[in-house]
C-alpha positions in Angstrom: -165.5 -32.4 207.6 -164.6 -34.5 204.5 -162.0 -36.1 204.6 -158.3 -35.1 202.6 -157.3 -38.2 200.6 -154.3 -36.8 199.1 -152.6 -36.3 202.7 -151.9 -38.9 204.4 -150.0 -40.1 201.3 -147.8 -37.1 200.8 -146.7 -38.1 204.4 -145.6 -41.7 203.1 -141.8 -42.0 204.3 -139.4 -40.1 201.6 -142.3 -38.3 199.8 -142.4 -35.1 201.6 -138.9 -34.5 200.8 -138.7 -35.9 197.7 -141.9 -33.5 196.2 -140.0 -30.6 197.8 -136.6 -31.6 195.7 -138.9 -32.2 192.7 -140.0 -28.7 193.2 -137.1 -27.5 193.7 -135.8 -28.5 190.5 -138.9 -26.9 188.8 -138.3 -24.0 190.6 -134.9 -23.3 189.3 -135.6 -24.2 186.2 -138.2 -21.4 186.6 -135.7 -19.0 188.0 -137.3 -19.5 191.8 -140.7 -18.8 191.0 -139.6 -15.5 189.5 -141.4 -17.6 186.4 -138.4 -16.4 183.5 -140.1 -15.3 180.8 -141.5 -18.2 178.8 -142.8 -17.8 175.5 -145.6 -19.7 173.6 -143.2 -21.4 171.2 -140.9 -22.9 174.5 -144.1 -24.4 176.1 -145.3 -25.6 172.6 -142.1 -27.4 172.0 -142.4 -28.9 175.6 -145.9 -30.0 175.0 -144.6 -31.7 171.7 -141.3 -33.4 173.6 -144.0 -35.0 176.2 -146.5 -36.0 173.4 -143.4 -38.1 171.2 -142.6 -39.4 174.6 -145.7 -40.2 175.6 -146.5 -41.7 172.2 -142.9 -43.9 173.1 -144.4 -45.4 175.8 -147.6 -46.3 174.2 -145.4 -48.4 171.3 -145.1 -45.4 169.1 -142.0 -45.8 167.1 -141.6 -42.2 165.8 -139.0 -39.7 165.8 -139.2 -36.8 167.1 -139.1 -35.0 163.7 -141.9 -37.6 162.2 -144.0 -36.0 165.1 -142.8 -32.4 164.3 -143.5 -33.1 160.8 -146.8 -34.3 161.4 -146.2 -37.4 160.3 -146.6 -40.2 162.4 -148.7 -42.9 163.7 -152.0 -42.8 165.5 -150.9 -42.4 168.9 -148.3 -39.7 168.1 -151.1 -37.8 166.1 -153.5 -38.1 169.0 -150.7 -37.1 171.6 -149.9 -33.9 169.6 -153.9 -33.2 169.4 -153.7 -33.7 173.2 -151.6 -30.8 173.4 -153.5 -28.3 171.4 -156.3 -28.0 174.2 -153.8 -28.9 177.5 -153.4 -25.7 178.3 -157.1 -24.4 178.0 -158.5 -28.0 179.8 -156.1 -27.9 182.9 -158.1 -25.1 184.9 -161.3 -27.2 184.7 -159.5 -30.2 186.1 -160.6 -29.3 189.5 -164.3 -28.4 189.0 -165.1 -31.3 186.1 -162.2 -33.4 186.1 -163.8 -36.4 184.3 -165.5 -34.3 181.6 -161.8 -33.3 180.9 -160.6 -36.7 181.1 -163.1 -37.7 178.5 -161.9 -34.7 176.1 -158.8 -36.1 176.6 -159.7 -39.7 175.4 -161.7 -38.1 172.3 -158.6 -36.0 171.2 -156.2 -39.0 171.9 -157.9 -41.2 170.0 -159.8 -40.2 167.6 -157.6 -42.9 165.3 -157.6 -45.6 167.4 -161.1 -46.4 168.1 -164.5 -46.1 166.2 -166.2 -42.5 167.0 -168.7 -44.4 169.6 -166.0 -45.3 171.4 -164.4 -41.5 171.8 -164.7 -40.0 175.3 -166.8 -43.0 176.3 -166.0 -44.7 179.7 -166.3 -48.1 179.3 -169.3 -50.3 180.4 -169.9 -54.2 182.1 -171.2 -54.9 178.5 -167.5 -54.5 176.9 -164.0 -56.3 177.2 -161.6 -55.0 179.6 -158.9 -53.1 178.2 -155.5 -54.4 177.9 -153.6 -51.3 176.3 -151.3 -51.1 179.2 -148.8 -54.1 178.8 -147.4 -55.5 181.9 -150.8 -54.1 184.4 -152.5 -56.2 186.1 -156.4 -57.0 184.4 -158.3 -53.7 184.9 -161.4 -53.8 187.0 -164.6 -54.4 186.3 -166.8 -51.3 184.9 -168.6 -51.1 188.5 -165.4 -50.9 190.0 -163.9 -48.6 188.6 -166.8 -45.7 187.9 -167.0 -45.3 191.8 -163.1 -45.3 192.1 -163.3 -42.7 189.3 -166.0 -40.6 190.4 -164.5 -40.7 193.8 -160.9 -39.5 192.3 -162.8 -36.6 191.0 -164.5 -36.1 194.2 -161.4 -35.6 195.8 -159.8 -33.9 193.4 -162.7 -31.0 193.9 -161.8 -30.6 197.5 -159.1 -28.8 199.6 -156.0 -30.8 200.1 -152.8 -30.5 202.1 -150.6 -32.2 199.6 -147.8 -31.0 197.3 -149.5 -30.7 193.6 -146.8 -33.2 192.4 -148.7 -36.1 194.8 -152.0 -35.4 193.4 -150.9 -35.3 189.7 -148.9 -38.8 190.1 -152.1 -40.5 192.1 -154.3 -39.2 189.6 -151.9 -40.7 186.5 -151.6 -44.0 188.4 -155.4 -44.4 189.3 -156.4 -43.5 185.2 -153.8 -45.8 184.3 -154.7 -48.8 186.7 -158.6 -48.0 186.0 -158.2 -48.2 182.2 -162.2 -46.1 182.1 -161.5 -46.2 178.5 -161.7 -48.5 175.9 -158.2 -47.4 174.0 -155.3 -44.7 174.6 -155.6 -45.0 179.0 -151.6 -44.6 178.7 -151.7 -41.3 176.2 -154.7 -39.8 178.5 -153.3 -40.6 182.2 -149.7 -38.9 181.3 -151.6 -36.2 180.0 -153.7 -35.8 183.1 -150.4 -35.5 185.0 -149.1 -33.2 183.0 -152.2 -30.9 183.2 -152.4 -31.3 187.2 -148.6 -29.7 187.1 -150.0 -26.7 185.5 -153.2 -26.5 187.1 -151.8 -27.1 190.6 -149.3 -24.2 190.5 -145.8 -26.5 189.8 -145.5 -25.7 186.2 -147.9 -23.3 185.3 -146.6 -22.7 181.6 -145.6 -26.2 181.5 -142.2 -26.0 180.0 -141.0 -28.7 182.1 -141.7 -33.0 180.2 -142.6 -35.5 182.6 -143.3 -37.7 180.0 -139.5 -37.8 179.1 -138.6 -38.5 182.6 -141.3 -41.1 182.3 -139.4 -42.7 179.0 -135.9 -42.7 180.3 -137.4 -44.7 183.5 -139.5 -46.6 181.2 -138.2 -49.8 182.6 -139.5 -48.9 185.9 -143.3 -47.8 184.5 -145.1 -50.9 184.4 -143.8 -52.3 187.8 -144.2 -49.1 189.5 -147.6 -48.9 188.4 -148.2 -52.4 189.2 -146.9 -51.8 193.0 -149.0 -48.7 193.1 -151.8 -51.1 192.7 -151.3 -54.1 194.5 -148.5 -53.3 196.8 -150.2 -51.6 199.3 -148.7 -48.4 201.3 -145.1 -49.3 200.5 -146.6 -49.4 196.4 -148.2 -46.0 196.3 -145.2 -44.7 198.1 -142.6 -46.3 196.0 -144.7 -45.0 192.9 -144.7 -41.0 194.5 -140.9 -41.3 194.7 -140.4 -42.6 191.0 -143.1 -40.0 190.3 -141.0 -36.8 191.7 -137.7 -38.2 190.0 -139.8 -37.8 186.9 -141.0 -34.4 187.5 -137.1 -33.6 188.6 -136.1 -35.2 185.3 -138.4 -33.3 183.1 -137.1 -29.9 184.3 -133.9 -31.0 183.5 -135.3 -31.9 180.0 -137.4 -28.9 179.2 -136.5 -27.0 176.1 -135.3 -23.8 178.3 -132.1 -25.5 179.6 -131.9 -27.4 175.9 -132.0 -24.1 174.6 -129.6 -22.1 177.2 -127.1 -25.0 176.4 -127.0 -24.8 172.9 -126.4 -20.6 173.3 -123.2 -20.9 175.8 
């Protein structure tokens, strides 16, 4: 029997009950899985929330109306392309996850990198990346293709864990992998987000992690860098901030912006 990976890292002390709180949260936002009626504009706004955001955290200095607008820099504009195909990518993620991955990277970056670069996981013959500030140097190209294709291995299999574990190992191993040359940041928040919907947490993705990920922006880079050299105690410390995200982004979603502004 192959092993579950996910597991035994959902049983990490304060994780279990933190992914159910996390849940929980999504959950009412949802109406208790009575899933409110949602429609396409409230999940397109959401998706445009988490790309700013996520632009944010990859140095992006727009405002929100520059990215509604259409008008802001390359990582904003690649972030918003993101969304487009979210929805319609996040059912593959659990047959071909990398092929997604790498439609992710070609739609993220289409203006930060030459078009040979697009969708292309790196190789030993190029520089490491370094378009996560504050990570440690990612690994070499060997390295991290079998830690990759092993993430997607066990990503095609039956697990025991709560979706919100997988989709936070799953940001934190693209993100400390860096498999492409530019935009690792813009495509491993997106691969979390994608996992929520995929996995059954958010499933019309209404909910932003990526804005729970900006407000604890000062916590990003160190949690990521615990997740990858602080053993145990790291990875759990990184599924806790990672369920305070998805708690924060259901608080954020457009639904309760919009049943505030109606009372």
């Amino acid at each position: 029997m192959t092993a579950d990976v996910f597991e035994p890292l959902a049983t990490l002390e304060g994780v279990g009950s933190a992914a159910r709180a996390a849940r929980d949260a999504v959950d009412v936002l949802l109406r208790d899985r009575g899933l409110r009626k949602v429609g396409s504009d409230m999940t397109a706004e959401a998706l445009l929330r988490g790309a700013h955001a996520s632009a944010a955290l990859a140095g992006s200095q727009d405002t929100l109306d520059q990215v509604r607008r259409g008008a802001g820099d390359p990582r904003s504009v690649g972030a918003v392309r993101m969304t487009g195909e979210l929805m319609s990518l996040a059912p593959q993620l659990e047959k071909t996850p990398v092929q997604v991955w790498t439609r992710l990277h070609q739609l993220a970056a289409a203006e930060l990198g030459t078009e040979d670069q697009l969708g292309h996981l790196r190789t030993s013959r190029e520089p490491l990346p370094d378009d996560l500030p504050g990570l440690p140097e990612a690994p070499g190209a060997d390295e991290m293709w079998e830690r990759l294709h092993g993430l997607a291995r066990a990503l095609s299999r039956p697990t025991s864990a709560p979706g919100i574990v997988v989709a936070a190992i799953v940001h934190a191993e693209l993100a400390v992998l860096r498999p492409f040359p530019t935009a690792n940041g813009l495509v491993a928040r997106a691969a979390e987000r994608a996992l929520l919907v995929a996995r059954g947490i958010d499933p019309v993705s209404v909910t932003v992690p990526e804005v729970g990920h900006l407000e604890l922006a000062g916590s990003y880079a160190q949690g990521l860098r615990d997740y990858a050299g602080g053993g145990l105690t790291g990875v759990r410390d990184w599924l806790l901030r990672s369920c305070e995200v998805v708690a924060l982004g259901a608080e954020r979603s457009p639904l309760n912006i919009s049943a505030q502004q109606e009372k």
